[in-house]
LONU-474210 format. One line per 3 residues: number of its first residue (from 1); for each residue x, y, z of N, C-alpha, C, O. Coordinates in Angstrom, 3 decimals. Atoms other than C-alpha are relative to their C-alpha. Layout:
NUM = X Y Z X Y Z X Y Z X Y Z | ...
END
This chain:
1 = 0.837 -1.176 0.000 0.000 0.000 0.000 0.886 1.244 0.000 1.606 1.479 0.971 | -0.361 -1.226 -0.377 1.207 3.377 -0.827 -0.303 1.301 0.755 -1.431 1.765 0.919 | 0.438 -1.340 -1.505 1.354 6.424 1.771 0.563 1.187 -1.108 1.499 1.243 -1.906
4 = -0.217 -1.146 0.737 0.775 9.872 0.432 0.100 0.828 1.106 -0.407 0.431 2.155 | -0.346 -1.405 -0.800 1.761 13.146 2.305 -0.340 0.743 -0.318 0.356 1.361 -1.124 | 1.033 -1.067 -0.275 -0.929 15.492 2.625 0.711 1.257 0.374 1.754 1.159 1.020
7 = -0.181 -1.634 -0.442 -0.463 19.470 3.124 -0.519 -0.318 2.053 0.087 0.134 3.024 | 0.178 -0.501 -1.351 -2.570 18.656 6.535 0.890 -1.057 0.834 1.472 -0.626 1.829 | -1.019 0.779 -0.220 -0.501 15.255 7.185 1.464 0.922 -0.027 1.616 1.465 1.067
10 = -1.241 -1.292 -0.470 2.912 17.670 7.011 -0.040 0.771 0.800 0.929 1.070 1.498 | 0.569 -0.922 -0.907 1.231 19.839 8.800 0.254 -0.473 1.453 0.594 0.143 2.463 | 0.304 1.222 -1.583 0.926 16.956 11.619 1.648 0.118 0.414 2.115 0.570 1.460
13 = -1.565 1.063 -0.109 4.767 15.526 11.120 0.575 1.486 0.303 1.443 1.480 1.176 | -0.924 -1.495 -0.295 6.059 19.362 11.352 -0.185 0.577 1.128 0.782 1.058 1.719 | 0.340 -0.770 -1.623 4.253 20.779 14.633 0.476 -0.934 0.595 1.461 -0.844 1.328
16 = -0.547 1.454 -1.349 4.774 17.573 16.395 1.208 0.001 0.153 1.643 -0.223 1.283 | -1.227 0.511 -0.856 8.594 17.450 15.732 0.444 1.203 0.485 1.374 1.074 1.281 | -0.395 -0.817 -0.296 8.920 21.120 16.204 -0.301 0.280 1.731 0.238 1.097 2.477
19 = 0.255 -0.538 -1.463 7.096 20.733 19.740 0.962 -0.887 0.752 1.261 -0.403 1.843 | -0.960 0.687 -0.682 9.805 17.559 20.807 1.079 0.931 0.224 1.468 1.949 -0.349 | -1.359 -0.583 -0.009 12.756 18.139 22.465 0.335 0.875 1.255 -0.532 1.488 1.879
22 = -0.296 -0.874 -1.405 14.372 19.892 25.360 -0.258 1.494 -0.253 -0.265 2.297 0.680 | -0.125 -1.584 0.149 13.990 23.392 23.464 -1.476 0.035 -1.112 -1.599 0.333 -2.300 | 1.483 -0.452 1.468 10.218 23.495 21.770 0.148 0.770 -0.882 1.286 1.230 -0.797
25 = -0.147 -1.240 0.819 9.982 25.911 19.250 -1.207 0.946 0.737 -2.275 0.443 1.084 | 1.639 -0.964 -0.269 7.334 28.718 20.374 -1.009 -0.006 -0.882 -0.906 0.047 -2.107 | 1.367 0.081 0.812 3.984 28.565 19.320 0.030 0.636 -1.469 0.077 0.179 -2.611
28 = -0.088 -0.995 0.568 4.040 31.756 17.989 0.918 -0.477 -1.693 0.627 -0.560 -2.886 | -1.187 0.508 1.621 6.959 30.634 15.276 -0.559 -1.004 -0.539 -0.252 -1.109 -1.726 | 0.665 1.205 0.713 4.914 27.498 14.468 -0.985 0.253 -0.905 -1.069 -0.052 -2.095
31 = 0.992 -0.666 0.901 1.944 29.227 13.641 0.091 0.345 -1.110 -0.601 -0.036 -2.053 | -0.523 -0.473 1.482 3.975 31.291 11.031 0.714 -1.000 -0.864 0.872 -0.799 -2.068 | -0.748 1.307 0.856 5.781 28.121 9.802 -1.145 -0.611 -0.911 -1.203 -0.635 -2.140
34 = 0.930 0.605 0.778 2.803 26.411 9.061 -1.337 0.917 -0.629 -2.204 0.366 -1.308 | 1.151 -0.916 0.422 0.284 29.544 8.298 -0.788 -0.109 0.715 -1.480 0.890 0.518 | 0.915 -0.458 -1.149 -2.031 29.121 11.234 -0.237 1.412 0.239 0.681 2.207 0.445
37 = -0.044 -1.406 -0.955 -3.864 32.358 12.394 -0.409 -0.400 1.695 0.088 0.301 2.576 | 0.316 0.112 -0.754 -5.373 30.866 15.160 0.513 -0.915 1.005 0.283 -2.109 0.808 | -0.997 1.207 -1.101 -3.241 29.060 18.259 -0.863 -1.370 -0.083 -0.296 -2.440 -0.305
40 = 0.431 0.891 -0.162 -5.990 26.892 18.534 -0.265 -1.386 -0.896 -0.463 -2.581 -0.677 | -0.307 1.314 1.273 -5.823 25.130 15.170 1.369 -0.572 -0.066 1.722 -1.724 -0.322 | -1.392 1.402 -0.328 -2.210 24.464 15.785 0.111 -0.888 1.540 0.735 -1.908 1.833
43 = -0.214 1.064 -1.068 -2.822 23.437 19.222 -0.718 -1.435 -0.245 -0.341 -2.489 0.267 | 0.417 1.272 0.411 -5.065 20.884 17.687 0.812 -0.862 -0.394 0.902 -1.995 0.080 | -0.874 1.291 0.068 -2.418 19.383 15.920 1.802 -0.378 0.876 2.829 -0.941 0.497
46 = -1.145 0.166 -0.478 0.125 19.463 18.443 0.354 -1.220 0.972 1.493 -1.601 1.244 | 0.058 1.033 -0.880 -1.105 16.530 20.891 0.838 0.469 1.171 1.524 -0.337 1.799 | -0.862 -0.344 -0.976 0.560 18.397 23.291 -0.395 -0.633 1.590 -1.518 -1.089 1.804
49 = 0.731 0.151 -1.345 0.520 17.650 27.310 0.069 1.030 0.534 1.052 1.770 0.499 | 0.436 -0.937 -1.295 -1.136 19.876 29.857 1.140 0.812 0.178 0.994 2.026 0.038 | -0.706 -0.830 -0.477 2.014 20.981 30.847 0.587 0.958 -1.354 0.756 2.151 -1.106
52 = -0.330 -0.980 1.312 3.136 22.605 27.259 -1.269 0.850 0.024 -1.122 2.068 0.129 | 0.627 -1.097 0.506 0.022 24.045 26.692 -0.156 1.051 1.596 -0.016 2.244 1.330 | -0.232 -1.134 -0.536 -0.149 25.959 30.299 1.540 1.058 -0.105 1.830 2.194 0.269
55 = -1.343 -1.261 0.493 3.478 27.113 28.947 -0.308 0.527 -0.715 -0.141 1.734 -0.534 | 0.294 -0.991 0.654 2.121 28.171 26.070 -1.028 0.701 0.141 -1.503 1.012 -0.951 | 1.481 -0.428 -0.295 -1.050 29.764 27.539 1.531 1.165 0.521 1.904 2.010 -0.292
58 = -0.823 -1.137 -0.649 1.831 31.968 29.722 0.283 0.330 -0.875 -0.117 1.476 -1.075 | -0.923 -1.155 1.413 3.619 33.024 26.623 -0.905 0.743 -0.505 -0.528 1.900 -0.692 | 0.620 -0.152 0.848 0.568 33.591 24.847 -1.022 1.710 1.234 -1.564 2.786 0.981
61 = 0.276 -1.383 -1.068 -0.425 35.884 28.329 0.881 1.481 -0.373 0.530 2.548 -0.877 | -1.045 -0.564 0.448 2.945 37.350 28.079 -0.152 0.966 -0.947 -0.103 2.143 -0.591 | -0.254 -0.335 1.143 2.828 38.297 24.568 -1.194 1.246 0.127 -1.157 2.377 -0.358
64 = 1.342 -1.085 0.031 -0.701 40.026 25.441 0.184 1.267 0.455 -0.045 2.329 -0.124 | -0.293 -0.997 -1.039 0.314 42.038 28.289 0.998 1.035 -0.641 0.806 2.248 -0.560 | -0.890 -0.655 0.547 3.614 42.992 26.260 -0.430 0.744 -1.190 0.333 1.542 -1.735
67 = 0.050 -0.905 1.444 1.623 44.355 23.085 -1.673 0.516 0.271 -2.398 0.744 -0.697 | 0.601 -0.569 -0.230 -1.050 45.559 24.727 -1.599 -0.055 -0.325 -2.178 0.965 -0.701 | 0.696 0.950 0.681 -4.088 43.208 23.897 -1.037 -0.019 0.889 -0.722 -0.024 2.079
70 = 0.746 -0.441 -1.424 -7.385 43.614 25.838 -1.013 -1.060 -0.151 -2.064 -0.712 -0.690 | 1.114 0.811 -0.047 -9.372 40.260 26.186 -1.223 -0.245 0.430 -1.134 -0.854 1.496 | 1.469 0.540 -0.860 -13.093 39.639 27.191 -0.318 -1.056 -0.114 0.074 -1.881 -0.939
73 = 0.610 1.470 -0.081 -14.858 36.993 28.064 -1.132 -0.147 -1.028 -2.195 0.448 -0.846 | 0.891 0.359 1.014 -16.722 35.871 25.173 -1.803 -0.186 0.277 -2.206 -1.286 0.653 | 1.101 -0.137 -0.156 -20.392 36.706 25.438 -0.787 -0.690 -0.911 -0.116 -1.125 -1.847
76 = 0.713 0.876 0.850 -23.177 34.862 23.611 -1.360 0.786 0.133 -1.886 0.971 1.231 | 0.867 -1.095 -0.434 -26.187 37.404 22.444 -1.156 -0.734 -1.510 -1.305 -0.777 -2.731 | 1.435 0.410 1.068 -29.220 35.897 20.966 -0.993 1.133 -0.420 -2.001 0.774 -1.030
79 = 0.396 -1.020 0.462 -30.428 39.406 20.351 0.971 1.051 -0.282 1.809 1.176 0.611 | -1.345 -0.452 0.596 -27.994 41.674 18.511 -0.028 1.668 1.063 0.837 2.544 1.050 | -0.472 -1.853 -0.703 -29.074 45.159 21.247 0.274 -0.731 1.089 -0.165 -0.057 2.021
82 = 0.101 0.231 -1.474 -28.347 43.036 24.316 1.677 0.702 -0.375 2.043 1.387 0.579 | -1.671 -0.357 -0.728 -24.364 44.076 23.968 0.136 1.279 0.790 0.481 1.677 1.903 | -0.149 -1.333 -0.544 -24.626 47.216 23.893 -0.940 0.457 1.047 -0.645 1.552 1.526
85 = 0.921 -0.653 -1.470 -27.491 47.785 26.857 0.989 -0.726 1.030 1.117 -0.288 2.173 | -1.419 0.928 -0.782 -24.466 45.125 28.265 1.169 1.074 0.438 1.829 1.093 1.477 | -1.038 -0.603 -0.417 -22.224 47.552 28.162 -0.107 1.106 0.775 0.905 1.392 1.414
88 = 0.326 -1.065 -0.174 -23.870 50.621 29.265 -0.435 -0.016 1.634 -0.511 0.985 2.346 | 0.030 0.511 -1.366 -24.658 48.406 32.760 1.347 -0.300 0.230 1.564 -0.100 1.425 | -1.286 0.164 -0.492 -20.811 47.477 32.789 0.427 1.297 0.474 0.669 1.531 1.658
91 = -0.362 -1.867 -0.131 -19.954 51.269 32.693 -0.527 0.095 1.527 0.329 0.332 2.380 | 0.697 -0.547 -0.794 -22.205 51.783 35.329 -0.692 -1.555 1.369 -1.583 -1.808 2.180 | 0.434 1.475 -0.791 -22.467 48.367 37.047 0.590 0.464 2.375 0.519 -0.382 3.267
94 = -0.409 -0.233 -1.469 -21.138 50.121 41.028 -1.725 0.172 0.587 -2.001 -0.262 1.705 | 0.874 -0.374 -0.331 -25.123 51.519 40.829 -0.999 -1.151 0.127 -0.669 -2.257 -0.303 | 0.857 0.616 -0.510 -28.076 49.921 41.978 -0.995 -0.357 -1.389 -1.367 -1.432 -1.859
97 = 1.066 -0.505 1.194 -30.299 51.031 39.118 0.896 0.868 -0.865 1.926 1.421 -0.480 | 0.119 -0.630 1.238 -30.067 52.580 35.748 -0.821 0.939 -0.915 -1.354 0.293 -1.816 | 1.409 -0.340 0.862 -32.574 55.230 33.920 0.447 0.533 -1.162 1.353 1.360 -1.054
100 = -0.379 -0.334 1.278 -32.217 55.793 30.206 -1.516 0.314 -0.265 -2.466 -0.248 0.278 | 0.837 -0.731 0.538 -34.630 58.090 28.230 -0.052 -0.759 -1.233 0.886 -1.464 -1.606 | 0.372 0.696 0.801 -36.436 56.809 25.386 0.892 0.135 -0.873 1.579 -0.841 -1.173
103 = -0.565 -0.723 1.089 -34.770 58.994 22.771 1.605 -0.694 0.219 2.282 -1.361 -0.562 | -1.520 0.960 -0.329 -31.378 57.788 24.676 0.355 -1.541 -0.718 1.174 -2.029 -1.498 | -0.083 1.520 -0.060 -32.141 54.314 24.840 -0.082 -0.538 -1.613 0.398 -1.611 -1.978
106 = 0.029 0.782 1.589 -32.901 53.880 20.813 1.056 0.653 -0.590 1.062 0.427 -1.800 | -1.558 -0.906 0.034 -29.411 56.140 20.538 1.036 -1.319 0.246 2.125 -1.509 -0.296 | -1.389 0.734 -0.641 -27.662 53.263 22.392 -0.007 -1.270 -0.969 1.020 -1.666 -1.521
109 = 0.138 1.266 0.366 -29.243 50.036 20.877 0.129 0.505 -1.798 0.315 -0.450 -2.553 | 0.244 -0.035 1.498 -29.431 51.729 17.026 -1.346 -0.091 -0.595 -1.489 -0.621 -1.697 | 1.061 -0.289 0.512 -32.996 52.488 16.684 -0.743 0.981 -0.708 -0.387 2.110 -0.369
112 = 0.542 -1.349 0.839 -35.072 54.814 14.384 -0.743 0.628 0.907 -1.332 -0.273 1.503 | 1.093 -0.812 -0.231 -37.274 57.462 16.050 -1.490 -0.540 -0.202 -2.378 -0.468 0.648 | 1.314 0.474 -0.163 -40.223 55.765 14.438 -0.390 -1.578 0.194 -1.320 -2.211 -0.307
115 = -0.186 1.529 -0.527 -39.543 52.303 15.930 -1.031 0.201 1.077 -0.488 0.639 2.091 | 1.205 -0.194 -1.719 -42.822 52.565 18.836 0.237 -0.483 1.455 0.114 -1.642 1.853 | -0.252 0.873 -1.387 -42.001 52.207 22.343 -1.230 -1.567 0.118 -0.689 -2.515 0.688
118 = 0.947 0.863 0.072 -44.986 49.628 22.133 0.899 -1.368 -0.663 0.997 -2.359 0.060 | -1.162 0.754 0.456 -42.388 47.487 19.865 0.839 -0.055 0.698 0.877 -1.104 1.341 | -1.440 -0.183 -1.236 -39.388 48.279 21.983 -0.124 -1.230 1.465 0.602 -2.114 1.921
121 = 0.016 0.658 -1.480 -41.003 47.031 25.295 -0.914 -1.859 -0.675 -0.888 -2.877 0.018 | 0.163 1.592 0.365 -42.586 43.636 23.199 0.373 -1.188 -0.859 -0.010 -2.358 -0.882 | -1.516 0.267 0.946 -39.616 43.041 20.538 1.061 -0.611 0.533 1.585 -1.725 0.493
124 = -1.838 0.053 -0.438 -36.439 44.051 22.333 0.149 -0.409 0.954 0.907 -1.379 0.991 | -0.137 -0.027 -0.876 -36.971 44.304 25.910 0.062 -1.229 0.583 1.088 -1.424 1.235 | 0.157 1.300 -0.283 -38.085 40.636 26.726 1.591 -0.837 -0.296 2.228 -1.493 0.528
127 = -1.422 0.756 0.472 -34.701 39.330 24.471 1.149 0.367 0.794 1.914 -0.450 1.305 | -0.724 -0.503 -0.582 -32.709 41.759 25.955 0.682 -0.279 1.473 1.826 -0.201 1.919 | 0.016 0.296 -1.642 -33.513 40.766 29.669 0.501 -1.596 -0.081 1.510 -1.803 0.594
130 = -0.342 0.861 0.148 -33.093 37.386 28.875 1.521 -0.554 -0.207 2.123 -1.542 0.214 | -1.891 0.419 0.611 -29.307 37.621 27.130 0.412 0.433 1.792 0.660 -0.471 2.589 | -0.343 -0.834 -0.963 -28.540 39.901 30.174 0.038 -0.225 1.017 0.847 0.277 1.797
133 = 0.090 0.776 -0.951 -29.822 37.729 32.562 0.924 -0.709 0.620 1.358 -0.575 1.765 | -0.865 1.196 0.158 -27.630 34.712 31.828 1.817 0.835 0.987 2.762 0.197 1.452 | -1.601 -0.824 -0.209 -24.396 37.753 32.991 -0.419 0.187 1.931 0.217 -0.253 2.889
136 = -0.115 -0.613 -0.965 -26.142 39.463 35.859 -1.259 -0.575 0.863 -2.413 -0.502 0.441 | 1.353 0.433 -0.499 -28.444 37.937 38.341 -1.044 1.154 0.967 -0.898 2.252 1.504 | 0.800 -1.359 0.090 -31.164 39.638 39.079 -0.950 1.058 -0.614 -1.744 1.928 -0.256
139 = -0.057 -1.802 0.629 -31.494 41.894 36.612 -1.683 0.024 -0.488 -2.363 -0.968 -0.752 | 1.300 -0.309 0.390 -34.904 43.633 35.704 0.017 0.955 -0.892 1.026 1.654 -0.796 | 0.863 -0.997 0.720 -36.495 45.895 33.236 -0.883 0.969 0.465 -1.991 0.435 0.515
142 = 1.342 -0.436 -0.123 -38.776 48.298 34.139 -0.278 1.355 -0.839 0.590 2.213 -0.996 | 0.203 -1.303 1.261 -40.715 51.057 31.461 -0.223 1.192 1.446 -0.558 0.975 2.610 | 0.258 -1.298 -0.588 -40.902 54.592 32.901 -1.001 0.706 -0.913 -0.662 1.160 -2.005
145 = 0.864 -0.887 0.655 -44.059 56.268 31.831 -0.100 1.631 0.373 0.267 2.203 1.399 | -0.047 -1.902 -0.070 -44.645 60.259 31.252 -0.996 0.129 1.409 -1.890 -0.710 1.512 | 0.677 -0.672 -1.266 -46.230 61.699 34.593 -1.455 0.221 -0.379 -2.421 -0.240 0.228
148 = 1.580 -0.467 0.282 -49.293 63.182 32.808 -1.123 -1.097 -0.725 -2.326 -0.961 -0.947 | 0.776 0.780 0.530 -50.172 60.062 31.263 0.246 -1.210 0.512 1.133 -1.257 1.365 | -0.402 1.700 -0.787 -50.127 56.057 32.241 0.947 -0.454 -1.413 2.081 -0.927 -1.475
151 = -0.595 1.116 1.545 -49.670 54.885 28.088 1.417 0.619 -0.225 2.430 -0.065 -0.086 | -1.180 -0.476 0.630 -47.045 57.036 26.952 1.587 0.120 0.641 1.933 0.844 1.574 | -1.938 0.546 -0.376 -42.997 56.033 27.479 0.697 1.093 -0.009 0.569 2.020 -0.809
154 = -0.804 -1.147 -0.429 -40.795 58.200 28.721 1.515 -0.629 0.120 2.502 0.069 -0.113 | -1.635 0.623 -0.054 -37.549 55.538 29.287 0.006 -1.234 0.931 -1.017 -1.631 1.491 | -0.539 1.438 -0.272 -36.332 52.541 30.564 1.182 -0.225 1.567 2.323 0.235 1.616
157 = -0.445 -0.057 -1.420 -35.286 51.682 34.512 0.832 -1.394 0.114 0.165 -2.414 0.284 | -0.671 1.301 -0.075 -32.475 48.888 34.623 0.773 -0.372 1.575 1.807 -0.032 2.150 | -0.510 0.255 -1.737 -32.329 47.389 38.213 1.081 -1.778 -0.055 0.943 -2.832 -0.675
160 = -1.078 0.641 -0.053 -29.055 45.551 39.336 -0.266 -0.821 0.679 -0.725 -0.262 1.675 | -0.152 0.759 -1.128 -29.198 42.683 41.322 -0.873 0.507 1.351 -0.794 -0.120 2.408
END
């Protein structure tokens, strides 16, 4: 039976012998050897043990800290305005509560003027509380109506925990 040598087979035989050895090569240089952008596709083929990859997790710290690299924790937003009402409680996450004005509040999330608070509070608000939830426990919604009237919206009350 003949054996052929694949681009991703090379791929294999090259990280692997570059990670043996008393002197690894750094990630970083592997990546560019083999064209990887992402560590994690060469850590796939590296079979590495535990202890290499928390070395290369430090380097890969290292390298962050040294070029000035600002990571978050990867959020997951089944409605595309929860980030940003996300962020606008991070900013402001020391307070108890939150009050944003209507006109504000469709400023923050990217809404038109003639989007209806009536939409807003049975659209967005429900999804919103929900993504938002999953971060901050607790958290509530509540509409702020105009003084002179019960129907008409005036803004949006975001209570913390």
């Amino acid at each position: 039976m003949e054996k052929h040598v694949t681009p991703h087979s090379f791929r294999h035989m090259h990280i692997t012998y570059l990670q043996r050895g008393d002197a690894p090569v750094p990630l970083k240089e592997i990546m560019e050897r083999v064209g990887h952008v992402n560590p994690e596709t060469t850590m796939g083929y590296t079979h590495s043990t535990i202890e290499s990859q928390n070395q290369s997790i430090l380097v890969m710290e290292k390298f962050a800290l040294d070029n000035n690299f600002n990571f978050k924790d990867l959020k997951i937003w089944k409605c595309k305005y929860s980030q940003s009402v996300f962020e606008l409680i991070e900013e402001n996450i020391e307070q108890k509560s939150l009050e944003c004005s209507l006109s504000t509040f469709r400023t923050l999330i990217g809404i038109k003027e003639s989007y209806a608070p009536r939409h807003i509070t049975a659209n967005i608000l429900p999804r919103v509380k929900e993504d938002i939830s999953k971060y901050i426990d607790h958290f509530e919604i509540i509409t702020i109506r105009k003084q002179d009237t019960s129907q008409k919206v005036d803004g949006y009350k975001f209570v913390l925990g």
